[in-house]
C-alpha positions in Angstrom: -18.4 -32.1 20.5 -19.1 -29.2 18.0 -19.5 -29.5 14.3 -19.5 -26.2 13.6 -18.1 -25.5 10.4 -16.8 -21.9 10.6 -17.0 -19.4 13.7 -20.4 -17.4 13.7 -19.2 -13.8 15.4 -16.5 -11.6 15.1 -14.5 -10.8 11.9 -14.4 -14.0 10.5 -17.6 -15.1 10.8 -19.1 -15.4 7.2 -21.6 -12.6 6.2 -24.9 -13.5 4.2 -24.4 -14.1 0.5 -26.5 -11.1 -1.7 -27.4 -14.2 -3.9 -26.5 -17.9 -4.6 -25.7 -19.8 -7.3 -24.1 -23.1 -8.9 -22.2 -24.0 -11.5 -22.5 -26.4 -13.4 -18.4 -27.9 -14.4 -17.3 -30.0 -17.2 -17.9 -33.1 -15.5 -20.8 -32.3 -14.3 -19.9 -31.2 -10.8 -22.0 -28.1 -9.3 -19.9 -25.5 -7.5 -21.8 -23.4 -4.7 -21.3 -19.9 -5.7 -21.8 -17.0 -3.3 -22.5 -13.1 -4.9 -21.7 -10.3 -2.2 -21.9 -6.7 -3.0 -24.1 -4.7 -5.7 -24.4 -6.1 -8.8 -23.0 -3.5 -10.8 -19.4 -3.4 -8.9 -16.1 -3.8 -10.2 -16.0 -7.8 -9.8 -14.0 -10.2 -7.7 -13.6 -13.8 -7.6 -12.0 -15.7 -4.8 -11.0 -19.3 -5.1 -10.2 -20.8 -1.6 -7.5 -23.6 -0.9 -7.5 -27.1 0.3 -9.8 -28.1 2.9 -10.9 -24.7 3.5 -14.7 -23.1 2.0 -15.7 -19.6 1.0 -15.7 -18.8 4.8 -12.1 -18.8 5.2 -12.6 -15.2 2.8 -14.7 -13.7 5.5 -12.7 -10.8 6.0 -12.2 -10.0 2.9 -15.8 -10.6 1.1 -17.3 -8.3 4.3 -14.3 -5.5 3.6 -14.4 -5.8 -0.8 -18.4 -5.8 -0.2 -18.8 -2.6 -0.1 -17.1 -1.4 -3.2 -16.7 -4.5 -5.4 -18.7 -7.3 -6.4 -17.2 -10.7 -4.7 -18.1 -13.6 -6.0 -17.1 -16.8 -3.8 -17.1 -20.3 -4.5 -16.3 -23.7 -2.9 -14.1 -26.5 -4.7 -15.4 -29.6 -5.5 -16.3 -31.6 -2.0 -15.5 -28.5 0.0 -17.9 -26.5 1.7 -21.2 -26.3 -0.2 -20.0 -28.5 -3.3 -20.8 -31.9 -3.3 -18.1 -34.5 -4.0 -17.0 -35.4 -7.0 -15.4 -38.4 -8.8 -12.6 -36.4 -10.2 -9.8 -34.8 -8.5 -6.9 -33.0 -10.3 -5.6 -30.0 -11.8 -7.6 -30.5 -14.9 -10.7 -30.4 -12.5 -9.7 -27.0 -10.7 -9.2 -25.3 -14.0 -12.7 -26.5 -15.1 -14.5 -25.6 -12.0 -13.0 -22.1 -12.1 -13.9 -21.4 -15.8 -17.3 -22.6 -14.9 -17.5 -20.2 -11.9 -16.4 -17.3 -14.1 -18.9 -18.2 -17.0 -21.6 -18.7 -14.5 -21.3 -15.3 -12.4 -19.6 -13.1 -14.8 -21.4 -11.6 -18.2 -19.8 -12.9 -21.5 -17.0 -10.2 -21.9 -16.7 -9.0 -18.4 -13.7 -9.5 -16.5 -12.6 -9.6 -12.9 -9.5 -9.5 -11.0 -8.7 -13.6 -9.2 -7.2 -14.4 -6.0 -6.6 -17.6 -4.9 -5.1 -18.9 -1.7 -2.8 -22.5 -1.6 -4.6 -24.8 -3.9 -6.7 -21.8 -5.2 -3.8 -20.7 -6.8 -2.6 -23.2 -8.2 -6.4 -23.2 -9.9 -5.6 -20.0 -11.2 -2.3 -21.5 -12.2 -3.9 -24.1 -14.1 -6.5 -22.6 -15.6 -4.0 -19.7 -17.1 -4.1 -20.2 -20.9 -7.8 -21.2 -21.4 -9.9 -19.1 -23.7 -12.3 -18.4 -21.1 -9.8 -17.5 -18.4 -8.1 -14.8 -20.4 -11.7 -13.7 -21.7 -12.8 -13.1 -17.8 -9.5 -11.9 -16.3 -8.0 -8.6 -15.5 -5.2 -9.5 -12.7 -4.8 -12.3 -10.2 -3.1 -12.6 -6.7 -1.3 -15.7 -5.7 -1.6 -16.0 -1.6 0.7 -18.8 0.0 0.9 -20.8 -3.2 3.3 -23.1 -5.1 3.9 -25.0 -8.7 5.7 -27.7 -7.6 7.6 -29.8 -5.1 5.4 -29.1 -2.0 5.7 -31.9 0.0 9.3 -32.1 -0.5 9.9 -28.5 0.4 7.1 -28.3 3.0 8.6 -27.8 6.6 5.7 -29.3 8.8 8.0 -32.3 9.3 11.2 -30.7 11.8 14.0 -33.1 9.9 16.5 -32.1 8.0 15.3 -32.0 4.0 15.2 -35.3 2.5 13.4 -38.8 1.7 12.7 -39.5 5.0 11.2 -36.1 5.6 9.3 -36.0 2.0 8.3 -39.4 2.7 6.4 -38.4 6.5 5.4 -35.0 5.0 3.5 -36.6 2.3 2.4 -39.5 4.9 0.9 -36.9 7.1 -0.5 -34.5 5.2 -1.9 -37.7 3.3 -3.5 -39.3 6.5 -7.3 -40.7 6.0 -7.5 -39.8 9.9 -10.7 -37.8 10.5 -9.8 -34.4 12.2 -12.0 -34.8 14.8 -13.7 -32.0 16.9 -11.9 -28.5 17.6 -10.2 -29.6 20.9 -7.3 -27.4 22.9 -4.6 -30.0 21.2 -6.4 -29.8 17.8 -5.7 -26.0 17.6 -2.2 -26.1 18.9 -1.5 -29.0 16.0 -3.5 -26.2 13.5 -1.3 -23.5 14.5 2.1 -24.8 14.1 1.5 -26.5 11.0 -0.5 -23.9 9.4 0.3 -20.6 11.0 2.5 -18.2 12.0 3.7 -18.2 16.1 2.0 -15.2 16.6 -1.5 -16.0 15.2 -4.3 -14.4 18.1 -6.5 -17.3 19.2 -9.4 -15.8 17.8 -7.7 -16.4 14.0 -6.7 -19.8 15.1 -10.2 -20.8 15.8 -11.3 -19.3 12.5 -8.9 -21.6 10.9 -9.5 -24.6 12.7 -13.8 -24.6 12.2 -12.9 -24.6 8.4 -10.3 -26.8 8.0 -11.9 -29.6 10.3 -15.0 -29.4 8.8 -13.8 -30.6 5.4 -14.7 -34.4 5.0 -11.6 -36.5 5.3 -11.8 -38.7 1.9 -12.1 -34.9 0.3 -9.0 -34.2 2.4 -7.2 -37.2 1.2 -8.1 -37.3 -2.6 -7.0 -33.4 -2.6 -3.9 -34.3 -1.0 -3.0 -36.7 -3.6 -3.5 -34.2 -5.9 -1.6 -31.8 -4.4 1.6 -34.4 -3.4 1.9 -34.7 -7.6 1.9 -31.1 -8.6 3.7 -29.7 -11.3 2.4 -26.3 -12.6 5.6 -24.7 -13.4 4.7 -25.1 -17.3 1.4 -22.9 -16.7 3.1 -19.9 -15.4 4.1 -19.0 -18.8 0.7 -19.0 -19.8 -0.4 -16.5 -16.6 0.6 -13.1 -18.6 -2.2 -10.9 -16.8 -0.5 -8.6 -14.0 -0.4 -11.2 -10.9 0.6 -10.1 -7.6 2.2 -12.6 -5.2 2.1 -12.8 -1.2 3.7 -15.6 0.9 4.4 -15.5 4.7 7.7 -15.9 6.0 6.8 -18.3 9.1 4.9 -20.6 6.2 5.7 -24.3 6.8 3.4 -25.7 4.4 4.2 -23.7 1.0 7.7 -21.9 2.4 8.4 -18.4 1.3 10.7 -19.8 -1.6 8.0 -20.7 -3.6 6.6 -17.0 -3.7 9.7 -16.3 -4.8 10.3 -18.5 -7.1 6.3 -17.7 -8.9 7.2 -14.0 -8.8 11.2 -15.0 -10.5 9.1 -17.0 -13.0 5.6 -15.2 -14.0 5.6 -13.2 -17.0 3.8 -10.1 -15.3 5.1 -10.3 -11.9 3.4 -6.9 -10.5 4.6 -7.4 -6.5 6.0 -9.9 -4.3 4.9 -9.6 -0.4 6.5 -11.5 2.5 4.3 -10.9 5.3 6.9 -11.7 8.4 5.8 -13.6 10.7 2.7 -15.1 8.9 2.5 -18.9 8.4 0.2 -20.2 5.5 -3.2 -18.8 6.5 -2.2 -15.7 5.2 -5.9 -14.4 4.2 -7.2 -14.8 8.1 -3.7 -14.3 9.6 -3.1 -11.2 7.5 -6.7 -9.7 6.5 -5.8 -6.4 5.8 -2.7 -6.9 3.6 -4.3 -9.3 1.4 -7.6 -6.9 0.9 -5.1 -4.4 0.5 -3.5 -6.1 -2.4 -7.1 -7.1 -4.1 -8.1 -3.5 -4.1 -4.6 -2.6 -5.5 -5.0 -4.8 -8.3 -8.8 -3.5 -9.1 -7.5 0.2 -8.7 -4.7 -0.6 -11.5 -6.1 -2.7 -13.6 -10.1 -4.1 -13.0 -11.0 -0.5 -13.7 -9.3 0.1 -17.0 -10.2 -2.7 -18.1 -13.8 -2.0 -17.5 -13.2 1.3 -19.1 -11.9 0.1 -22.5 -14.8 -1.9 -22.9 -17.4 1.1 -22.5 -18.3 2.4 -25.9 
């Protein structure tokens, strides 16, 4: 029975962090942050979704590394970060700002991503002195505002109560996860990926997400059941790219649609066919791609108006 929490060859095997440090939150929760890259790069910051760690941005910290300076954290009880008391939206925005002021010098800014719940973090931090002090451009991977279990097609009924009321039961479930079994990665894949997804990606996925702790998977969910961000995205005026997979049951393409239809500085909207929710490890390339976009256009300048 393996515990292995992410794979440990290939692509998406997680590369060696230049340096490590934590942040300390409001609350006083400490956030394992990871530093790849040369110090004096154009900066990144990566904010990973539910019950995933900075692993599940292994293809993208090893390609950015190079150029940029990636800075990676894990949410509260994910990963590296111990569990905390506190689980919501208020909490996510705190943590991030913490990251930022921890990693980033007072003044410097970086462009965000965040995948699923990581951005709705950027969602919810959008607004706060310190997020608008430290932030250049964001991308929005597989991410939603609102209504997600009553949109979310994991559950093959017709749209509903009874289906919002299963969805949310499921994706809800105290159950442990188990080990990575044969059944466990078939269960993964359709729920969280695309049909085409190479078993190598699948496996990727499945280390991460069933190494999360199941009350952290549960408290999060709760979280996530409530949502309602759409009052934030007013507040999220730096350029934001958005990406959403076609084949995604969890956050459906309609809700990149509907972030891109509502943002104030909607720079892109991407619908990867094919792709289900995973889109950073089902879609590596396209995601870096759009990361290095948004630094080309906008990290850069940035940078360049500050120099004297």
């Amino acid at each position: 029975m393996s515990r292995l929490t992410h794979v440990i060859s290939g692509p998406y095997a997680p590369p060696a962090a230049r340096r490590e440090l934590v942040a300390a939150s409001a609350d006083g929760s400490r956030l394992h942050v990871e530093v790849h890259g040369e110090e004096d790069a154009p900066a990144v910051v990566l904010a990973h979704g539910w019950t995933c760690s900075t692993a599940f941005w292994a293809a993208q910290i090893r390609e950015l590394a190079t150029d940029h300076r990636v800075i990676a954290y894990d949410q509260r009880g994910h990963g590296r970060s111990p569990a905390a008391r506190a689980h919501s939206t208020t909490a996510l925005a705190d943590d991030l700002v913490a990251v930022l002021g921890a990693a980033l010098a007072p003044g410097e800014r970086a462009v965000l991503a965040g995948h699923s719940m990581g951005g709705m973090t950027i969602m919810a931090a959008a607004g706060r002195p310190e997020f608008a002090e430290h932030t250049a451009a964001a991308l929005l991977c597989s991410s939603g505002s609102s209504g997600l279990v009553a949109q979310a097609l994991v559950v093959p009924l017709r749209a509903g109560r009874a289906r919002t009321r299963i969805t949310g039961a499921v994706l809800g479930s105290r159950a442990p996860l188990g080990p990575v079994t044969p059944i466990a990665r078939t269960v993964l894949k359709y729920a969280t990926m695309g049909p085409g997804s190479a078993p190598d990606r699948v496996e990727a996925c499945a280390r991460i997400v069933h190494a999360c702790p199941s009350a952290v998977r549960h408290a999060w969910s709760e979280v996530l059941a409530g949502l309602d961000l759409d009052a934030n995205l007013a507040a999220l005026t730096v350029p934001t790219a958005v990406i959403g997979g076609t084949s995604d049951r969890l956050t459906p393409v309609a809700h990149a649609r509907a972030l891109a239809a509502a943002l104030p500085h909607c720079v892109g909207l991407t619908e990867l066919t094919g792709m289900g929710h995973m889109t950073p490890i089902e879609a590596p390339e396209a995601v870096t791609g759009a990361v290095r976009e948004l630094t080309a256009r906008y990290l850069d300048t940035t940078q360049k108006e500050k120099t004297p």
